[in-house]
C-alpha positions in Angstrom: -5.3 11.3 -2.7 -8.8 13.0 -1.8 -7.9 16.6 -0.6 -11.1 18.6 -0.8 -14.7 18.1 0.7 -16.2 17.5 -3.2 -13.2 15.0 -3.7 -14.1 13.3 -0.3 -18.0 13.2 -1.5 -17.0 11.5 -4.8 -15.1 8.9 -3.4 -18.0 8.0 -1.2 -20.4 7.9 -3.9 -17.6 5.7 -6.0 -17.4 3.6 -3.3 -20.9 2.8 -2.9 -21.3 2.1 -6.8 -18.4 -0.4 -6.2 -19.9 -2.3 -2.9 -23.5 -2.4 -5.3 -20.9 -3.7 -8.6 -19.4 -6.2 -6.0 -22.6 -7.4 -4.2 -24.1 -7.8 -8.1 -21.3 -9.9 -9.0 -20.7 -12.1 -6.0 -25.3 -12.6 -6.8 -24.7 -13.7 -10.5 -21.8 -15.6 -10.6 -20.8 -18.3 -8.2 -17.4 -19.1 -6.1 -15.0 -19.4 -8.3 -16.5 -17.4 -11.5 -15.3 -13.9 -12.1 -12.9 -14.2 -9.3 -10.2 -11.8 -11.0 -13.2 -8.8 -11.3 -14.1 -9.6 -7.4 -10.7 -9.5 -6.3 -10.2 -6.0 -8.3 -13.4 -4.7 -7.1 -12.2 -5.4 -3.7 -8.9 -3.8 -4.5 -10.8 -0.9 -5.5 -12.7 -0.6 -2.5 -9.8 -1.2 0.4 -8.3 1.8 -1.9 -10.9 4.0 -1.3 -11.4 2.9 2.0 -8.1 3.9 2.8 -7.9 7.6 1.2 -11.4 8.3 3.0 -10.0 7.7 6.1 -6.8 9.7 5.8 -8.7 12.5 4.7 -11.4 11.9 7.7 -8.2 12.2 9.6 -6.8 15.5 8.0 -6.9 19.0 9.0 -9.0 19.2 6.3 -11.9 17.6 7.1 -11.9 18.8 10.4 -12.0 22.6 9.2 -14.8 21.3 6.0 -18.4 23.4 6.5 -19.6 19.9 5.0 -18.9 18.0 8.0 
């Protein structure tokens, strides 16, 4: 659960690293290869995706000097 403003800005930045791991994948190895390591990736990524959004959503980040 991303609470703070620096836990928020990590997540972004892990996110991104996972969209590039993803997009390298899905470039290199053909439907059907490596499917388990997309799928997880992706699983990764709806995770993040999620927590950002909550904390876009809490009191938190409406209070944060960063946003």
């Amino acid at each position: 659960m991303i609470t703070t403003a620096t836990e928020y800005e990590k997540a972004q930045a892990e996110l991104r690293n996972l969209q590039d791991r993803l997009d390298k994948l899905q470039r290199e190895h053909p439907m059907g290869e490596k499917g388990f390591t997309k799928a997880g990736i992706r699983k990764l990524i709806a995770r993040l995706n999620e927590e950002l959004a909550v904390f876009e959503g809490s009191e938190e980040a409406r209070t944060s000097p960063s946003n």
